[in-house]
N, C-alpha and C positions, 0 to 999 in steps of 0.2 A: 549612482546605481538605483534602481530602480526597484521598488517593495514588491515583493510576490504577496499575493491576496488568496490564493486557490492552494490546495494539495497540489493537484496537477503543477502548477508553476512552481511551489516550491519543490517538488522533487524534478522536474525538467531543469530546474536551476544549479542543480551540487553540479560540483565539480565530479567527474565519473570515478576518477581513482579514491576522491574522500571518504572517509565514515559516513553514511547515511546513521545506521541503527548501530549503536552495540550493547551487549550485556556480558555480566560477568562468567567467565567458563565458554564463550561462543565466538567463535569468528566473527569478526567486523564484517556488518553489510557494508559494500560501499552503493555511491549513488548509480552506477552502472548496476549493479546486483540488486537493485532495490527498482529499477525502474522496468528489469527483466522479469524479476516476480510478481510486479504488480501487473507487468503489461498478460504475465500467461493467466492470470487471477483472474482477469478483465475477459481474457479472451474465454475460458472457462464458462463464466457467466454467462457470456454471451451466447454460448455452444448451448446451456441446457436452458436458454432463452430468457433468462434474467437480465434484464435492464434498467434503466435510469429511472421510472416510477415505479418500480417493483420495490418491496422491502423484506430486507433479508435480516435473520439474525444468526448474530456469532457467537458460538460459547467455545471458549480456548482458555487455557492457562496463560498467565502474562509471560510475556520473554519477548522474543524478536519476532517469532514466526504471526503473535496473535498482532505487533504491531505492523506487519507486513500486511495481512488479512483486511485488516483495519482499514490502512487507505485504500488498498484495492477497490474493499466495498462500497468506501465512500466516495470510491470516482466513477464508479460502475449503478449504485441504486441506494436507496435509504435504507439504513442498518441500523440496529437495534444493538446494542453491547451488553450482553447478559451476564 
């Protein structure tokens, strides 16, 4: 098997029905649901012209939604985690 090095490859790699993300009180992201939110994240970005040398920051409470955010950001432009 072969080592994923990138966000990108490790989330292209879950099996789609698995748990990507979970937390306590929250439905299980699987990797199907995680590759959905991060692609409409991406596509968002890109909509208000935000891209790969742009840097964005995010302020969220921790849970699942701020770790979804997270890689979005980081496949889409440099982020700051505040």
């Amino acid at each position: 098997m072969q080592s994923q090095t990138t966000i990108f490859e490790l989330i292209s790699a879950g099996d789609g029905g698995a748990t990507a993300i979970g937390a306590p009180g929250e439905p299980a992201l699987t990797f199907d649901g995680l590759r959905e939110q991060v692609g409409q994240t991406v596509a968002a970005f890109n909509e208000m012209g935000i891209g790969r040398n742009d840097r964005v920051a995010i302020v969220l409470e921790n849970g699942p939604e701020m770790a979804v955010d997270r890689k979005s950001t980081r496949l889409n432009s440099s982020h700051l985690v505040i």
